[in-house]
C-alpha positions as CSV (number, residue, x, y, z in Angstrom):
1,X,113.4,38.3,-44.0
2,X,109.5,38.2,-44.5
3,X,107.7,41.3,-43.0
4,X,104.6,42.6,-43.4
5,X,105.5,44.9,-46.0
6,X,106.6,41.9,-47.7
7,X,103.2,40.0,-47.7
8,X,101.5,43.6,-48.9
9,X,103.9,43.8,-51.5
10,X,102.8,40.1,-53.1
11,X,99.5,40.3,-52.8
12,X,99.9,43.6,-55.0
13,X,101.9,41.3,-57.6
14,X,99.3,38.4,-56.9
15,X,98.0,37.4,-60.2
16,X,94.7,36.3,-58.3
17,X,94.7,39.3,-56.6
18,X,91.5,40.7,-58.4
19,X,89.3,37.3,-57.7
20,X,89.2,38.8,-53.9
21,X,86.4,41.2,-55.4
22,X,84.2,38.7,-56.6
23,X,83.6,37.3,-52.6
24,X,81.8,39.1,-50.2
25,X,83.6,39.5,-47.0
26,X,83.6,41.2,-43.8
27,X,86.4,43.8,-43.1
28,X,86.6,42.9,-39.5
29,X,87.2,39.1,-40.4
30,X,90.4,36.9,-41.6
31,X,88.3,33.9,-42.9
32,X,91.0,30.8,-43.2
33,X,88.1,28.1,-42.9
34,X,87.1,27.5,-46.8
35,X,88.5,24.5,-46.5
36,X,85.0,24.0,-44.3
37,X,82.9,26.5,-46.1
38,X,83.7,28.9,-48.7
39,X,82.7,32.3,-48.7
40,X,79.8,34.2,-50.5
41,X,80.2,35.2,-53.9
42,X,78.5,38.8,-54.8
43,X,77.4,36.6,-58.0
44,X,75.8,33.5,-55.8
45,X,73.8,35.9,-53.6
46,X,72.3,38.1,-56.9
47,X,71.6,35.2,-58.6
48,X,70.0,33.2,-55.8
49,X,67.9,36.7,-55.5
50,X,67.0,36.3,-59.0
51,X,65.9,32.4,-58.6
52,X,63.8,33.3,-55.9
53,X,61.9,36.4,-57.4
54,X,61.7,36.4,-60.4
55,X,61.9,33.2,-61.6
56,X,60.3,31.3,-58.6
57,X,58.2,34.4,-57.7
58,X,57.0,35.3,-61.0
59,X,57.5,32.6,-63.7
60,X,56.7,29.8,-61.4
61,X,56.5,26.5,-62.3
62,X,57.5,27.8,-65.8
63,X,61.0,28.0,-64.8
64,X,61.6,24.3,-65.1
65,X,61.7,25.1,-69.1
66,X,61.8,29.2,-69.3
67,X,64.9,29.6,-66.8
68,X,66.6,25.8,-67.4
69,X,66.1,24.7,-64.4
70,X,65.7,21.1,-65.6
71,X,69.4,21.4,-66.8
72,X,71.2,23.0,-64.0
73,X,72.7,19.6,-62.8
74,X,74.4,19.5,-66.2
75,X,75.7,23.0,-66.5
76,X,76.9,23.2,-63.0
77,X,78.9,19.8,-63.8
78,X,80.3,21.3,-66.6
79,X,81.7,24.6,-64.7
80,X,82.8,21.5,-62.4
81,X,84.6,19.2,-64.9
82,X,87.3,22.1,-66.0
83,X,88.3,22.4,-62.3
84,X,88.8,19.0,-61.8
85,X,90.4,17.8,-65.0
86,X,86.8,16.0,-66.6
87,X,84.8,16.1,-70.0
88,X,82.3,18.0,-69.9
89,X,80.0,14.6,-70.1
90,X,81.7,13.1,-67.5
91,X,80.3,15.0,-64.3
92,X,77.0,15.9,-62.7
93,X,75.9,18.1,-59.9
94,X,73.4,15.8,-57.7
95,X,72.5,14.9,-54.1
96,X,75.3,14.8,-51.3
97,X,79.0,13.7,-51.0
98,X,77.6,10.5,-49.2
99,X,74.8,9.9,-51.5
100,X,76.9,10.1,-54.3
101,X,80.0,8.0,-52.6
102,X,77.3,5.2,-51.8
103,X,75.6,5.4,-55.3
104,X,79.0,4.8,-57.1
105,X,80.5,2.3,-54.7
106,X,77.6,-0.2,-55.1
107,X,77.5,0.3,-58.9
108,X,81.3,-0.4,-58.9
109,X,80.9,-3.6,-57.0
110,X,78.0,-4.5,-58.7
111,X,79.8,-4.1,-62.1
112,X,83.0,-6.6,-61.0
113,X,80.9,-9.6,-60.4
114,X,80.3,-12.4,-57.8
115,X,83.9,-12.9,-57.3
116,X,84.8,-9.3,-56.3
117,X,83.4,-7.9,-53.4
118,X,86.3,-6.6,-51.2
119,X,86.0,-2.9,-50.2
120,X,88.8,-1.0,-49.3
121,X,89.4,2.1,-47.3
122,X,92.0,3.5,-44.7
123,X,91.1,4.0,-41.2
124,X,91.3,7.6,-40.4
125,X,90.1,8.5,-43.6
126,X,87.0,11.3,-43.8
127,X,84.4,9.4,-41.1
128,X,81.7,10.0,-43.7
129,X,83.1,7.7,-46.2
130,X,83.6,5.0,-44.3
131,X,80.2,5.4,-42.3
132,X,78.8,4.9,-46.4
133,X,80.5,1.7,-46.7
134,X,79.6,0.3,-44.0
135,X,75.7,1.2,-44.3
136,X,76.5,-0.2,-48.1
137,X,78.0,-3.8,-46.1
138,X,75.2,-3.9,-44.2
139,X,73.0,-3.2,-47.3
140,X,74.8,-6.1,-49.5
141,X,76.3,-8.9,-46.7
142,X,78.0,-10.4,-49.6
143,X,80.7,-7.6,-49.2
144,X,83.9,-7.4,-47.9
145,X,84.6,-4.2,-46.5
146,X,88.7,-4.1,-45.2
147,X,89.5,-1.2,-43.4
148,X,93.7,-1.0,-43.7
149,X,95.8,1.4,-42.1
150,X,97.0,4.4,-43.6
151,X,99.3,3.2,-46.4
152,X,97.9,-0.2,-47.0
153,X,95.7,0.0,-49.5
154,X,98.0,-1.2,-51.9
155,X,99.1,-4.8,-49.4
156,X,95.3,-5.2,-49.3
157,X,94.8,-5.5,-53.0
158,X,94.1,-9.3,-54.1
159,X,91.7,-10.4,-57.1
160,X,89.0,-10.1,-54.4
161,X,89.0,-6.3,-54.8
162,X,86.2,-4.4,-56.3
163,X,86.9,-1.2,-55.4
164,X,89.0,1.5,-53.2
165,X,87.6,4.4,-51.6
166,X,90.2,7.3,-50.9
167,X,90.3,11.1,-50.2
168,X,92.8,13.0,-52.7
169,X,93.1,15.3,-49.6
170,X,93.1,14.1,-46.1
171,X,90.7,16.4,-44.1
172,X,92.6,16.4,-40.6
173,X,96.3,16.4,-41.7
174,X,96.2,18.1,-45.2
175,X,98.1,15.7,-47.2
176,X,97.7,15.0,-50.6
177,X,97.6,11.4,-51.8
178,X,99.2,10.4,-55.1
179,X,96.3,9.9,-57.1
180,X,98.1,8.8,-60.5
181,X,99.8,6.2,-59.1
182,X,96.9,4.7,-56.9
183,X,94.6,4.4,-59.4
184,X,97.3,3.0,-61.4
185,X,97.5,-0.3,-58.5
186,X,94.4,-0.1,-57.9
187,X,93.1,-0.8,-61.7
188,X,96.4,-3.5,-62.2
189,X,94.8,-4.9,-59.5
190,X,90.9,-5.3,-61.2
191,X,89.3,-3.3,-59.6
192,X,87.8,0.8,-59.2
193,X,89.5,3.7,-57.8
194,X,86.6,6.1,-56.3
195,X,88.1,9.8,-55.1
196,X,86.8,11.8,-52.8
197,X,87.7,15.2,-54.1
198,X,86.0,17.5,-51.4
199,X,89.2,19.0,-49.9
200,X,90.9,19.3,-53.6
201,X,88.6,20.2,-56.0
202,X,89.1,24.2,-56.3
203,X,92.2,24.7,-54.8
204,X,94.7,21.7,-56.5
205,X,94.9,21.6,-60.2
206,X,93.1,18.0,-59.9
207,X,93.1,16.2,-63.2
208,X,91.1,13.1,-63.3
209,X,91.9,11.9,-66.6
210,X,94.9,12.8,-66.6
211,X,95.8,10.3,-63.2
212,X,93.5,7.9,-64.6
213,X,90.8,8.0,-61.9
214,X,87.8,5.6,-62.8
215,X,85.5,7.2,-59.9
216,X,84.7,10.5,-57.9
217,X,82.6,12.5,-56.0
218,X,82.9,15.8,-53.9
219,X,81.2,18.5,-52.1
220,X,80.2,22.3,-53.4
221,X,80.4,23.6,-50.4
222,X,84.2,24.2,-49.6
223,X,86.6,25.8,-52.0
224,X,84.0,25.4,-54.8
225,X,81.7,28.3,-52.1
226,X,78.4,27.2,-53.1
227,X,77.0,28.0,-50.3
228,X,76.5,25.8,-46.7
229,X,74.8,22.4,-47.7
230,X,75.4,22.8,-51.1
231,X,74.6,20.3,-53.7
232,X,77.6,17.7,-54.1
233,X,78.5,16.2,-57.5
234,X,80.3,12.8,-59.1
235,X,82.3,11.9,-62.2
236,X,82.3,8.6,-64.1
237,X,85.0,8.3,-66.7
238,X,83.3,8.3,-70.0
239,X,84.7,4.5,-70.3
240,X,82.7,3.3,-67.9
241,X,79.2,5.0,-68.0
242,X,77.6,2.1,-70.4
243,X,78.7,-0.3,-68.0
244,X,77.7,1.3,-64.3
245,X,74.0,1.4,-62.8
246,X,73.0,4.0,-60.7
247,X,71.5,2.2,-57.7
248,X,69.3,4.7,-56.9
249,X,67.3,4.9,-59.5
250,X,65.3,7.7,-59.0
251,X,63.1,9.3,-61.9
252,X,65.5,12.0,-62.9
253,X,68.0,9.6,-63.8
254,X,65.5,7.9,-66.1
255,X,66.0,8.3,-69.9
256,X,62.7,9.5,-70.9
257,X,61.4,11.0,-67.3
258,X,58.7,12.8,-68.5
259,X,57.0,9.7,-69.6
260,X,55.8,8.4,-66.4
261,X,56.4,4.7,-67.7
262,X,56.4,2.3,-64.9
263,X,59.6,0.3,-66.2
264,X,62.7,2.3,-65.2
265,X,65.3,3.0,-68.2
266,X,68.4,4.4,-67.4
267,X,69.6,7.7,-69.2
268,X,72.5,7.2,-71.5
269,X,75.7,8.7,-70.0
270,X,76.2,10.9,-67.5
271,X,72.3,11.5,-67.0
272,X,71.7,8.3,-65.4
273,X,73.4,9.2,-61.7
274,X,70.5,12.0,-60.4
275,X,68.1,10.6,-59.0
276,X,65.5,13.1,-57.4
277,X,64.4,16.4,-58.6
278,X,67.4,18.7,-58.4
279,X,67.0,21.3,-55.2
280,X,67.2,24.5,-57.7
281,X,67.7,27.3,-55.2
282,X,70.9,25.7,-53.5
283,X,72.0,24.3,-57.1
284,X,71.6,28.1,-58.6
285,X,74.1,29.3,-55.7
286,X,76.3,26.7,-57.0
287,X,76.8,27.6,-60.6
288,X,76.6,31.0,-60.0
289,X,79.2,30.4,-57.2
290,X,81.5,28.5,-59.5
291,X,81.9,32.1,-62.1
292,X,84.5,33.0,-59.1
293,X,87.1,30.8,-61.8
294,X,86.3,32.2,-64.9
295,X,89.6,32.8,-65.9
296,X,91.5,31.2,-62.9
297,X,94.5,29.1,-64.2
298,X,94.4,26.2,-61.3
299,X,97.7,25.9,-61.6
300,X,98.2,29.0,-60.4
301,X,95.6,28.0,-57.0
302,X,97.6,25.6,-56.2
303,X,101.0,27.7,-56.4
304,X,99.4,30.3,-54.0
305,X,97.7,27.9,-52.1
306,X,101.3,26.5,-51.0
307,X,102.7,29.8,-50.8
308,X,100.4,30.6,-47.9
309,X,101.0,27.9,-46.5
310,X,104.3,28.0,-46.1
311,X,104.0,31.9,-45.0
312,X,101.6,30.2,-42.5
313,X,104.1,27.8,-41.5
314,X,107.2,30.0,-41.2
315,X,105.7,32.5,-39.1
316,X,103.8,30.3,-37.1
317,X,107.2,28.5,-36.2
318,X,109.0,32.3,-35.7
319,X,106.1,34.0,-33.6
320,X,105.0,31.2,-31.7
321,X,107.9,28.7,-30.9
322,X,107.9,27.1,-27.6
323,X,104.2,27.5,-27.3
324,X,103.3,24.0,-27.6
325,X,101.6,23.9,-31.1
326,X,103.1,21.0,-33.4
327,X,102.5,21.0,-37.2
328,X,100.3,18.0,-38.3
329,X,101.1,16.9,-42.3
330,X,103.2,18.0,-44.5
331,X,105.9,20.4,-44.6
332,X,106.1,20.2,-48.5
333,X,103.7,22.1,-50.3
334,X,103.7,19.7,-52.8
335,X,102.4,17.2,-50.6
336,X,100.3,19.6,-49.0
337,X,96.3,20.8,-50.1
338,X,94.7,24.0,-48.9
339,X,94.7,23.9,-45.5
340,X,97.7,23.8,-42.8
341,X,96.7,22.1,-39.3
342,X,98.5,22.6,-36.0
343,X,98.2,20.4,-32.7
344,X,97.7,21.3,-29.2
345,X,96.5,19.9,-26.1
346,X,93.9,23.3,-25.6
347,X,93.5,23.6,-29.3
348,X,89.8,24.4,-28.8
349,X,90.0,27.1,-26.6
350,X,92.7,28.6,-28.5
351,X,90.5,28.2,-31.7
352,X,87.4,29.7,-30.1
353,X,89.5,32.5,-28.7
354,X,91.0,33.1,-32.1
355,X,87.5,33.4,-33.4
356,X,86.2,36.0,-30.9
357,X,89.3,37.9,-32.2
358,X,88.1,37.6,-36.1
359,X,90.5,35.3,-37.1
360,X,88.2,31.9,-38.4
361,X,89.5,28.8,-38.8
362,X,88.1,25.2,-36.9
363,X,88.7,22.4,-34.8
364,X,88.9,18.9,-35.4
365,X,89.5,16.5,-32.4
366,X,91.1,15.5,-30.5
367,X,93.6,18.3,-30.8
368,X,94.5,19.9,-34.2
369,X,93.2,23.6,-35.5
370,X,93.0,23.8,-39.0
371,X,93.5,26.4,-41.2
372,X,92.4,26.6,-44.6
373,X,94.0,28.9,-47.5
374,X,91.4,29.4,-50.4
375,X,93.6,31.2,-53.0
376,X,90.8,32.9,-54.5
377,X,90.1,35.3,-51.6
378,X,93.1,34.7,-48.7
379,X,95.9,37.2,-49.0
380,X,99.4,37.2,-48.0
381,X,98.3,39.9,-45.5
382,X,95.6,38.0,-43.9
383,X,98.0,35.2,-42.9
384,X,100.4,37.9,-41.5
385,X,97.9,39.0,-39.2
386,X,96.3,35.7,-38.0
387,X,99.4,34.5,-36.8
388,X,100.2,37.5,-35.0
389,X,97.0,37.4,-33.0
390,X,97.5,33.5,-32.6
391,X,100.8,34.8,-30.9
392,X,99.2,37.4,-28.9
393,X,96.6,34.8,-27.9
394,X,99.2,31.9,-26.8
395,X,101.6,34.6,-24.7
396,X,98.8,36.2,-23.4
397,X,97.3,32.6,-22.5
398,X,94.0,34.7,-23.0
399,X,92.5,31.5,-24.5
400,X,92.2,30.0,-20.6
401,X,88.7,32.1,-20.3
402,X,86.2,30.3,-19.2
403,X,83.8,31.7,-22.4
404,X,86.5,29.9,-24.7
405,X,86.0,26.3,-22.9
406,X,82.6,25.5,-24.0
407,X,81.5,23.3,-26.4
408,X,80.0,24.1,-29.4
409,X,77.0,21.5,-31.1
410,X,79.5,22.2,-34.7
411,X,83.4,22.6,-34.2
């Protein structure tokens, strides 16, 4: 029987035990909600400090050549690439998940010709992705945008199809899709499979090439902890990069940008997808952020990763049975990412009153509290305790309080 002996006991065996010092984190706090931001790394904040003083402060506009500023968006997609299973040439740190989701959709369709226009995506998938698509139908009439249900992508593939649009992770119920064997259908079927990697990438052992992805993009501001609004970043597989445009076609993206020619040239490779200049502060927290995995088999984040959530799961199910809370995605952790959700019908008050009790995880309606297991900094420990003061807070019905009921602007 697990006790909480037990769970002090592995994280003293943890093999990622150690990373836990490179974040700084409050004593008073069990912070399960990297799955919405990651936590600060001591390295982010002195190296942020360092951008802003000395090199901002003090070398000025020097920086841009002294300090490399003009090549952070490669090096950070470099530390990138080895966590998601890239060349080192195949990913860039630029702009936003949607920016970057909306850049690489239109190039894909753009690339398979008049007679492929139909976009696909699943209804219920991250709202964000489809909102892009259908600002990029609106943009280019000519498209098709199909919005299936969840599991249809592969019915609605025809030789109309251009591209597919799909999270490796699905943000409300945790489950993992089968990437291999999607982008397998969706290339037989002509066209491009674009990931969404923002609830994967840092926590799964996410291997583009390996699955045969042709397209992806993702956030730094999750499990990869670079900081709240953090730069995103997008991979094109190297076979594809001569043949893809960058639609935005902003001056950093231009071969020879310091030029100023009026004609636009793309860069060769990877290059050509930035677009503006790069916002160095946030991008420094980034790259400094992402030294948290030097040395971190991802394997071995995924292993722990499902371990905690099963813990999660177990005791959750032991402590607080009858209470009315029902597990939302996957049992399996195979089929599982970082994160384990729960429904109920008060699920905001209960997550609100779980807050004011140092135990942080969100809410995402209509009913389900999430709860996200970043493997580099959650211990065995941590989830003991949450769910014990998730039981206390569901017998004690303590969560009724009227200071728990109100709505928040961000949940």
């Amino acid at each position: 029987m697990t006790t909480r002996q037990t769970c002090l006991d592995q994280d003293v065996a943890d093999p990622l035990g150690e990373v836990r010092d490179r974040f700084s984190l409050p004593e008073e706090v069990i912070y399960l909600d990297g799955n919405s931001l990651g936590a600060l790394t001591h390295a982010a904040a002195a190296r942020v400090r360092e951008a802003t003083e000395q090199q901002w402060g003090r070398d000025l506009i020097s920086s841009w050549n002294r300090h490399g500023w003009i090549a952070l968006p490669q090096q950070t997609g470099r530390k990138i690439a080895r966590l998601i299973g890239a060349g080192a040439d195949e990913v860039t740190a630029a702009d936003s998940v949607s920016v970057n989701l909306f850049k690489l959709a239109a190039a894909a369709v753009r690339a398979r010709g008049s007679e492929r226009r139909a976009v696909i995506i699943e209804r219920g998938d991250f709202p964000t992705d489809l909102y892009i698509l259908q600002g990029l139908a609106e943009a280019m009439p000519e498209i098709d945008l199909r919005v299936v249900e969840p599991g249809g992508v592969e019915a609605a593939l025809d030789n109309r199809a251009a591209v597919v649009l799909l999270s490796h992770v699905h943000y409300r119920s945790g489950a993992v899709r089968d990437m291999a064997a999607l982008s397998a259908a969706v290339q037989a079927a002509g066209a491009f499979s674009l990931w969404d990697l923002s609830h994967s990438a840092g926590v799964l052992d996410v291997d583009l090439n390996r699955d045969g992805a042709d397209l992806a993009a993702g956030c730094g501001y999750k499990y990869l902890n670079g900081g709240p609004g953090a730069p995103a970043y997008l991979f094109v597989a190297k076979r594809h990069q001569a043949a893809l445009r960058n639609p935005l076609s902003g001056w950093m993206g231009h071969a020879r940008p310091f030029d100023f020619i009026d004609d636009y040239e793309p860069a060769a490779g990877i290059g050509r997808w930035l677009c503006g200049t790069p916002p160095i502060l946030s991008l420094t927290a980034l790259d400094a952020a992402l030294d948290a995995f030097d040395g971190v088999d991802m394997a071995q984040t995924r292993i722990k990763a499902g371990a905690l959530g099963d813990l999660f799961i177990e005791r959750v199910e032991a402590r607080c049975a009858a209470q009315g809370l029902t597990l939302v995605g996957p049992r399996a952790a195979a089929m599982r990412g970082g994160q384990v959700s729960f429904a109920h019908p008060d699920g905001w008050a209960i997550m609100q009153n779980l807050i004011a009790r140092g135990v942080i995880g969100d809410f995402r309606r209509p009913d389900v509290i999430r709860f996200g297991f970043a493997p580099l900094y959650v211990r065995h420990v941590d989830v003991w305790d949450a769910v014990e003061v998730l039981g206390d807070i569901l017998d004690s019905e303590s969560w009724r309080d009227e200071r728990f009921q109100a709505v928040s602007a961000v949940t």
